[in-house]
N, C-alpha and C positions, 0 to 999 in steps of 0.2 A: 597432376597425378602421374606418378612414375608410365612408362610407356609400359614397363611387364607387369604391373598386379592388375592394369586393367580388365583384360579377361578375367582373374579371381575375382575383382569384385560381383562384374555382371554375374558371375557365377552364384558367387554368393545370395545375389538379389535370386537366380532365377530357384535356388532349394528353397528360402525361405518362402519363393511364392506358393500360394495353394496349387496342389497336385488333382488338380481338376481333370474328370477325362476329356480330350479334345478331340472335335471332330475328324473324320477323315482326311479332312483339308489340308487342320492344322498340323498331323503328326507328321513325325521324320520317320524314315523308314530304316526298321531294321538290316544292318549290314551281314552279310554273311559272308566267312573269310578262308581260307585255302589254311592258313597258318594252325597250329595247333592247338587247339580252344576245347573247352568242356562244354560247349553248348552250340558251336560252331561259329558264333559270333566273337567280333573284336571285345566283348566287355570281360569275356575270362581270359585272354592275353595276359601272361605274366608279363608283357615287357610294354613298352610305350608303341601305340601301334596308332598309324590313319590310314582309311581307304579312302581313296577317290575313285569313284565310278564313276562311268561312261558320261550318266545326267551331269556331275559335277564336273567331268573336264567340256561340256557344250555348253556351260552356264558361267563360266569363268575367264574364257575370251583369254589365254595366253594363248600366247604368240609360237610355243615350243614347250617340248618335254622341259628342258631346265627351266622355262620361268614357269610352268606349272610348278613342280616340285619345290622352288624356292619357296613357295608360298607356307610349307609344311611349316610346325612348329619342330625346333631344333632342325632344320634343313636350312644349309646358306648357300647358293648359287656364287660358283665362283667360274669367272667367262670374260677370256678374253675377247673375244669382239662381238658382244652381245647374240649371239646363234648357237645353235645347240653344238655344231662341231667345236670344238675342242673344249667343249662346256663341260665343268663339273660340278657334283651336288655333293658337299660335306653335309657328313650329319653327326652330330656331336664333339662337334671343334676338334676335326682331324685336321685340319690346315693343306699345305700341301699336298699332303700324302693322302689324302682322298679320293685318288684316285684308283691306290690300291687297297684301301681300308674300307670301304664302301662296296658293297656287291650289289650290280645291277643286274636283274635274273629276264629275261622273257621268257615265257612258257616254261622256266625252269633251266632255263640255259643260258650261262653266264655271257653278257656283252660286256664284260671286263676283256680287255685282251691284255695275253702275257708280258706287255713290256708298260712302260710308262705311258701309255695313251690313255687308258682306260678304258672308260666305255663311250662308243661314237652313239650317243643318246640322239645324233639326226640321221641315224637310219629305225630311226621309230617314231609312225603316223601316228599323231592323236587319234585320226578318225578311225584309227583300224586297234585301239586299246577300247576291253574290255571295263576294268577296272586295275588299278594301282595298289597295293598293299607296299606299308612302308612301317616294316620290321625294326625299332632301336634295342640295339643292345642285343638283337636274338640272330639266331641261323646258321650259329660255328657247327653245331652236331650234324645239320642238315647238309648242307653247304662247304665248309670246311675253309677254306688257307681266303684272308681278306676279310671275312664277314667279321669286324673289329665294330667300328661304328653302327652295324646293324645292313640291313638288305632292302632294295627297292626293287619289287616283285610286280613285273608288267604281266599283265594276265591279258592276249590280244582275242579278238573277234573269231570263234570258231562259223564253219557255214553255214548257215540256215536250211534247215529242211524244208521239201515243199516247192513251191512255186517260184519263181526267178525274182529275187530283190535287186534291186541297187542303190546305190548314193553318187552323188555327184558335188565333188565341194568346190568352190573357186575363190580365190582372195589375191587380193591384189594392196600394195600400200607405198607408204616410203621407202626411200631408198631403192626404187625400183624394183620393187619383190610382185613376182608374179607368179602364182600356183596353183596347180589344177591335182584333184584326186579322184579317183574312180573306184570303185569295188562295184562288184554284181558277186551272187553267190542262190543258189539254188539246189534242190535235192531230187530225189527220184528213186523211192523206197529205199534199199538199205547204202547209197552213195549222195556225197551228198560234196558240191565243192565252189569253192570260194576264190575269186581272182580279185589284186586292187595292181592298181596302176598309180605314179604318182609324177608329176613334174614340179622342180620349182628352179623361179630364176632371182636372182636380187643382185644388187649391185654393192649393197654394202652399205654404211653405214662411213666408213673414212673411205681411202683413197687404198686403193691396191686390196680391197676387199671385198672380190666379188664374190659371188657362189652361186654354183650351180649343183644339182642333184636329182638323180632319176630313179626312182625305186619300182621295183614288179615284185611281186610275192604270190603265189599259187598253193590253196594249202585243198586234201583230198581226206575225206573220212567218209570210213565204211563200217557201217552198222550192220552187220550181216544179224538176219531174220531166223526163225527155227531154232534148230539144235547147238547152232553159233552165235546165237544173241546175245552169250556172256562178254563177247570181245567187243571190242573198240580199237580201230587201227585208223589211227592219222599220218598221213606223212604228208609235208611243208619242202617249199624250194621257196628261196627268196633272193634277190640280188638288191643292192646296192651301188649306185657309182655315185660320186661327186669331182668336181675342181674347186678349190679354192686359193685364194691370196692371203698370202701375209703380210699385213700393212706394219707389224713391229711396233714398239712401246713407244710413248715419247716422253720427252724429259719433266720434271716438275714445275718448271716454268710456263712450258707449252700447256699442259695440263689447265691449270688456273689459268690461262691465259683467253684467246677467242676460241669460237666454234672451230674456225680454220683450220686454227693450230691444233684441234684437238682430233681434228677428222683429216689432218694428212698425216702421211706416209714416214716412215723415217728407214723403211726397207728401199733393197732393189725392189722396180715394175715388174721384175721378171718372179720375186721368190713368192713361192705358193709350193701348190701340189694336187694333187689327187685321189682316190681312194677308189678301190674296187674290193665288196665285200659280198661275198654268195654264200650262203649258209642253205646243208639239208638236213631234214629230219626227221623220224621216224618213232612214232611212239603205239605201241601195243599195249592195252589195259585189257584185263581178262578178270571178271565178276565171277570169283566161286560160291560166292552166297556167304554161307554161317562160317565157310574157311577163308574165308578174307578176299582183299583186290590185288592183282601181281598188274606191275608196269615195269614195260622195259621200254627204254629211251635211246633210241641211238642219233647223235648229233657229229655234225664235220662242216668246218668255219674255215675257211682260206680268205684270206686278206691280203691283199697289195698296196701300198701308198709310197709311189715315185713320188718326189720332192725336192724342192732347190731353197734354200738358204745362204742369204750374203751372198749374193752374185754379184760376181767380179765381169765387166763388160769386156776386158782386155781377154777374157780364156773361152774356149769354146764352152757352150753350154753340156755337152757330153760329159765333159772334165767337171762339172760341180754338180752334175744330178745325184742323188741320195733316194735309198730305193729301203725300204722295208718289206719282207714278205714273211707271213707268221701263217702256219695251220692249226688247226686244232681237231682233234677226234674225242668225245665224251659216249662214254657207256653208263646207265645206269638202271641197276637193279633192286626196285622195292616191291616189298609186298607190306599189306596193311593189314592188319583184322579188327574185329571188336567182339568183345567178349563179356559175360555177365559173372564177377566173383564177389563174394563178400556182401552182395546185398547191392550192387553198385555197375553200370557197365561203365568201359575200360575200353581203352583205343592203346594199341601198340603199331610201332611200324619199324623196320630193319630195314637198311639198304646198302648195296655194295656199287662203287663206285671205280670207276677207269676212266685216267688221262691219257692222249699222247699229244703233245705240244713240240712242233717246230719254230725255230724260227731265223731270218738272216736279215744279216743290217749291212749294207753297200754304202758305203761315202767316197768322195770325191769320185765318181767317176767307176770304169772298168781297169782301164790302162793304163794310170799318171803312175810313171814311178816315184815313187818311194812316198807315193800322199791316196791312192786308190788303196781303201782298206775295208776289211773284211770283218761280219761276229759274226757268227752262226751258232748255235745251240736247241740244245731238247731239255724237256723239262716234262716227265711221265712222273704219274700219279696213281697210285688206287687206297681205295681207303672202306672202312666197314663202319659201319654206325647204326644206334637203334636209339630211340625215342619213344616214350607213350605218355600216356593222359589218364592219370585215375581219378576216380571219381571218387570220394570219401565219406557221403552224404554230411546232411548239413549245410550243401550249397559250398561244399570246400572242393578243391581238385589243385590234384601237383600235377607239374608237368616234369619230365625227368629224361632225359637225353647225356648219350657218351658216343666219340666219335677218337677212331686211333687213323693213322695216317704217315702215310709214308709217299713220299717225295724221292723224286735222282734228277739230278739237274748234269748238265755235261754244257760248257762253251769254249770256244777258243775263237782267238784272233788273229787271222792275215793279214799282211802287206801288201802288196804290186811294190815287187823288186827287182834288181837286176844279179846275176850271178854267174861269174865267168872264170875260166879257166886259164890260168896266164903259163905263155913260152916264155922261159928262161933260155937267150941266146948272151953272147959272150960282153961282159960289164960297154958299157953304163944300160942296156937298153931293156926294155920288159916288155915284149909284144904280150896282149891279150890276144887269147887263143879263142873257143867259140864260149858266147853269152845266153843265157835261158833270162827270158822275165818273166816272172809266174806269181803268184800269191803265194808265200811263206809264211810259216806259222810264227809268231810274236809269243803267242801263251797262249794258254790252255788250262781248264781246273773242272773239277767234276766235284759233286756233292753229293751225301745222302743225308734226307731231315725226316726225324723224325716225329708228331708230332700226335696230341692231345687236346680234344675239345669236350665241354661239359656245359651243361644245362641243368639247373635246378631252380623249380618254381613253383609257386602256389597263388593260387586265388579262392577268395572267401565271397560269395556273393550275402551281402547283411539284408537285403532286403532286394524286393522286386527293381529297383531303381539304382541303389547300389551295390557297389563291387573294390571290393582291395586286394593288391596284390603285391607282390615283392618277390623277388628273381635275384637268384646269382649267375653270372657267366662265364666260362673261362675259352680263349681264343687267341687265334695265332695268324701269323703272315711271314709267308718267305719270300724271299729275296726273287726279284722276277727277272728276266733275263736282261734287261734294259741294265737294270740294278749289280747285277755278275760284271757285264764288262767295264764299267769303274768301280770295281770293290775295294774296300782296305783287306788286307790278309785275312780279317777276322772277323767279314762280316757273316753273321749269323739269324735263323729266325727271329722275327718280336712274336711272344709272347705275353699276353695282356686278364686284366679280371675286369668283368662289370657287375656292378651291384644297382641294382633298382629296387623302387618300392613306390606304390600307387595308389590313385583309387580312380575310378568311374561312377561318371551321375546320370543315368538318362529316364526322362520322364516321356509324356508324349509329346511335347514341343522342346525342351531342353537336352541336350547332350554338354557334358563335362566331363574333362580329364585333367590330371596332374599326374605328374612323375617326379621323383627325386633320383638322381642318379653317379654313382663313381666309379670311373674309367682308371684301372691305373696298368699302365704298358711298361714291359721291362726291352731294354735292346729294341725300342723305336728304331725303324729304317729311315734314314732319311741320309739329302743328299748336301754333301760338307762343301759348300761354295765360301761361306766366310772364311775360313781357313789359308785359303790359298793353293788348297790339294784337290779339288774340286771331285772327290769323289765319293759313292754312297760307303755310309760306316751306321756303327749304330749309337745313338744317344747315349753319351754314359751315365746319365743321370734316367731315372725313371720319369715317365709324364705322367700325373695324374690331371685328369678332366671332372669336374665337379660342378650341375647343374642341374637346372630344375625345367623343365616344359611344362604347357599351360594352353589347352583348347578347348573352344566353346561352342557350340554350336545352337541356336535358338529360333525358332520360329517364333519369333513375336507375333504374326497373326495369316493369314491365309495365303498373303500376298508377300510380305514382309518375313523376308531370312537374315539372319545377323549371325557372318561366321569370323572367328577370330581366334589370335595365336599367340604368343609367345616364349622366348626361348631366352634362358640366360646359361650362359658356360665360363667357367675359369677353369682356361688350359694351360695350368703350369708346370715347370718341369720343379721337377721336386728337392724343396732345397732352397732355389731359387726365387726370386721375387721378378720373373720374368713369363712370360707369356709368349704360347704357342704362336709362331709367326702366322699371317694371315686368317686371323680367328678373330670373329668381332664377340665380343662375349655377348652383345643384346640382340636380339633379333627379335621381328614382330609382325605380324600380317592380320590386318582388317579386311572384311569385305562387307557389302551392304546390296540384297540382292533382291527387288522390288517387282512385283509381277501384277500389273492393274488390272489384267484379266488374262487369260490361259496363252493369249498370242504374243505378248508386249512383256520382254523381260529386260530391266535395266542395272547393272553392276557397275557399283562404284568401290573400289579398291584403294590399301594402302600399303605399300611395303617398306620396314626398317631396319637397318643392318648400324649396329654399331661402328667405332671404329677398330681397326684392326693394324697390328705392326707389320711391317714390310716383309717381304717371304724371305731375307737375307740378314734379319737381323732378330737371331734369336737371344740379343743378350737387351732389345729394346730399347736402345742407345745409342746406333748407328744411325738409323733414318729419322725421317718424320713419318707419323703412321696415315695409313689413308681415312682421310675423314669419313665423317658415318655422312649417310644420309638417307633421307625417307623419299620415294617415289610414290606415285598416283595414278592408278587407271581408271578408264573407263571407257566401259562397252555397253552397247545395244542391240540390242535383236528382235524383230519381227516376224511371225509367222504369219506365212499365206499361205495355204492349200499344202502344197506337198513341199515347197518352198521355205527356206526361212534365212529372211534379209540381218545381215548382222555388218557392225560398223563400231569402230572403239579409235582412244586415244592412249597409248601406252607412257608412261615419263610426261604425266597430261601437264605439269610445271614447269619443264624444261629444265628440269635438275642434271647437273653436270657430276659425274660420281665414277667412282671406279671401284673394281671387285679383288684385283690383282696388281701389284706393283713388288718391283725387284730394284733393287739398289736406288733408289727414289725417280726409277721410270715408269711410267705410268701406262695402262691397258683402258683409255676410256669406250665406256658404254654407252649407247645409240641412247641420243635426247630425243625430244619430244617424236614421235611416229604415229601414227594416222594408220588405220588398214579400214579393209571393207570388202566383206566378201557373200556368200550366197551357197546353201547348200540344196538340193533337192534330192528327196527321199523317192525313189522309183517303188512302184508297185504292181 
């Protein structure tokens, strides 16, 4: 049987089965969602939604936020050297560009950063996430410039009130990985506050790929009592550092070749880098009652990441360090109400929104003439938007959102040059007179974009257990500043539509979804490496993505969980008989998760990624593409007391595979690995 109708089948079996009520044991618990719902749950979502909470990320034994999230249906983990740093999560066969088509939100605050990096998904602890909301196809009204393939909304761990908690995790595995985590958080009437601490060490998985990272986070809320009970003020400080290596691609020979070859180096010893990332923030909610909730949010992200690439032994290492430094300031202004008209109540919400975005890119060095060069640039935003939720009775409700937005981008580029003033004395001779070397302007271009986003939706619940729905989208993405400094003359925003249409099943032991869905993008950004000009422009052709997801969710019986997924996509460009580079159209995740009594849980896993054509060859006929393959995990876990013993094997086959390849070089991912760790719950 095909790998994707399998979840419809079980599906199928689990409607036909009788709709018995099931004991408490048996049921799955209703989810409750931040995103905009007629009932507050994921089953009036007009768009294809999963949540993963806190129990689901402690019962699933990944390794990291990207191999959590790959697991999702229509979500495909793309990662060069199997670790969440420089990891990325496509959802809906965006391909490369996933990086900026995808919005990864924490607390509402984007960890997309303004250039080509995206979002550094390993400065975010499992054990300090709430729950997961993963939004397809929605969040352009909300969210605005990127939200194209839909948003991954971390919702992390506010303080606990009361008495002093803690956690204590430890794990250790292959590859030399060693890490320790800490939080303690307590209250004392209306303050109440939260610290975690974090270490990890590893050595990699190939050769020149270590990593190292140190995270602190400190987050403060005040509940003030009386006459100020209506407020809520939280503010957050967090910091970030890491190092790591760049071990670089290797050829396709090496690839299919030994373990060796797959896990050494084809970089300098020396090229890697480091990261420093401090984010604060500041959020006030204020409860008027029958006149709605006001939040204002104020956010500021500074980031650094020194870095070396192609290092040359023959030149000082000063001469080839590359230095990125980007800031970010976000203001944002909502208020909510709910209100009773027509027989029906009704959820409206409005918000106004302020960027300001720096940013600077340093290569080669400070002082090399004429090869020390310079970007710098801003990138300021504000934009308005409102959204609500009516209710229609009949078990109908539309969701309807409009969002205007306006963008200014400003960049230009230096050199380290030289520039001198020459004595004219009598023929043949020309003395140079005095020389300045300074950074000189190359170019310069400024923009203003203006843009458009739309949400229109409906859900029909037909009965206590189901639910249909069907969404249009409209959304946009501009050029980020990475994107500015190799521009063609004419590049401009992508604007894109999504159309979806649904339904959901859930009884008390069964949960089912399906979605159908069409993506079509006009002026795709992406970056023209085939060509030979090597710079971003935009597709002249339109992309359309056309696909279907498929998730199941089953309590077979008190002890016995059976979760499962999958995802097909055809991302063509339109016209053509060609497919989006690095997009596997099938993808598929099994899990099987066994519990003999309350302390003893065991998960056995399976992950599937079709295959996919090279990120360089969007006509399909250059490379060979990278073959699909299916992985295997499995975990265990032990409770004692406060204690709970866990131990797994990730790639339990030893399947040798890769997520990323460019001109038929290859980016292998960690075989088989071993971990084992231990967390204890302080009280």
């Amino acid at each position: 049987m095909n790998i994707l109708f399998r979840p419809a089948f079980a599906g199928l079996l689990c409607l036909l089965a009788p709709h018995a009520r099931a004991d408490d044991a048996l049921r799955l618990d209703e989810v409750v969602i931040s995103a905009p719902s007629a009932d507050d749950t994921l089953r009036t979502v007009p768009h294809g939604v999963s949540v993963i909470t806190a129990g689901d990320i402690e019962r699933a034994g990944a390794q990291g936020l990207g191999d959590l999230l790959g697991r999702e249906a229509g979500l495909n983990l793309q990662s060069y050297f199997g670790r969440d740093k420089g990891a990325t999560v496509d959802m809906r066969g965006l391909g490369a560009t996933a990086v900026s088509n995808v919005l990864v939100l924490v607390d509402g605050v984007r960890l997309n950063a303004d250039d080509l990096s995206g979002a550094d998904l390993s400065s975010v602890a499992l054990s300090q996430v709430e729950r997961i909301e993963v939004l397809r196809g929605a969040g352009a009204v909300r969210y605005g410039d990127g939200a194209v393939g839909g948003i991954v909304h971390i919702r992390t761990r506010r303080p606990p009130s009361g008495e002093l908690t803690g956690r204590v995790d430890l794990r250790s595995g292959a590859w030399g990985l060693r890490e320790v985590r800490a939080s303690a958080g307590g209250g004392n009437g209306p303050l109440a506050l939260g610290l975690s601490l974090a270490a990890q060490d590893s050595d990699g998985y190939r050769r020149n790929d270590a990593y190292r990272a140190r995270d602190a986070a400190v987050e403060l809320s005040l509940l003030p009592e009386g006459r100020w009970s209506f407020l809520d003020l939280t503010l957050r400080a967090a910091r970030h550092s890491d190092e790591y290596g760049l071990p670089g691609p290797v050829s396709a020979d090496a690839f299919r070749g030994s373990r060796a070859q797959r896990r050494a180096s084809t970089a300098s010893p020396f090229d890697g880098g480091r990261t420093e990332d401090r984010t604060l923030g500041a959020r006030l909610r204020a409860d008027f009652g029958a006149a709605g909730l006001s939040m204002l949010q104020l956010d500021r992200r500074d980031r650094d990441n020194p870095y070396f690439i192609g290092v040359q032994s023959g030149l000082p290492p000063a001469d080839q360090r590359n230095l990125i430094e980007s800031g970010r300031r976000d203001l944002k202004l909502t208020h909510e109400l709910e209100f009773e008209a027509f027989g029906g109540r009704h959820d409206v919400a409005v918000g106004h929104v302020r960027q300001w975005s720096d940013y600077l890119r340093q290569e080669n060095g400070e002082t090399v003439l004429d090869s020390s060069a310079r970007r710098s640039g801003e990138l300021n935003g504000r934009a308005l938007w409102a959204e609500g939720v009516f209710r229609l009775g009949g078990g109908v409700s539309v969701n309807a959102g409009l969002r205007r937005d306006r963008a200014e981008s400003r960049s230009e580029g230096r050199r380290y040059s030289r520039s001198c003033q020459y004595v004219f004395i009598p023929f043949p001779v020309v003395v140079p007179g005095s020389c300045v070397d300074a950074f000189r302007l190359t170019d310069a271009q400024a923009a203003v974009w203006r843009n458009r986003a739309s949400e229109l939706g409906a859900s029909w619940q037909l009965s206590e257990a189901l639910t249909a729905f069907v969404s249009e989208s409209r959304h946009f993405r501009n050029p980020n500043i990475d994107e500015l400094a190799l521009a063609a003359p004419d590049l401009r925003p992508q604007r894109g539509r999504t159309r979806e249409a649904g339904l959901r099943v859930r009884t008390d032991t069964v949960e089912f979804g399906a979605t159908a869905y069409r993506m079509r993008i006009e002026d795709e950004i992406h970056f023209d490496s085939a060509s030979g000009l090597s710079v971003n422009r935009n597709y002249a052709l339109p992309t359309v993505r056309t696909g279907v997801e498929l998730e199941l969710r089953w309590r077979i019986r008190p002890s016995l969980l059976w979760v499962a997924n999958a995802g097909y996509v055809q991302p063509r460009f339109e016209g053509m008989a060609a497919d989006v580079p690095l997009v596997p159209r099938r993808t598929a995740h099994t899990r099987v998760e066994w519990s003999p009594d309350a302390r003893i849980r065991l998960n056995f896993g399976a992950r599937h990624a079709g295959r996919r054509f090279d990120g360089n060859d969007t006509g399909n006929r250059s490379f060979a593409p990278l073959p699909s393959y299916t992985v295997f995990d499995l975990a265990l876990s032990v409770r004692s007391g406060a204690a709970t013993w866990s131990a797994g094997v990730n790639n339990l086959f030893d399947r040798a595979y890769s997520t990323i390849a460019y001109s038929s070089t290859y980016y292998p991912m960690p075989e088989r690995t071993a971990w084992m760790g231990v967390s204890w719950q302080l009280e």
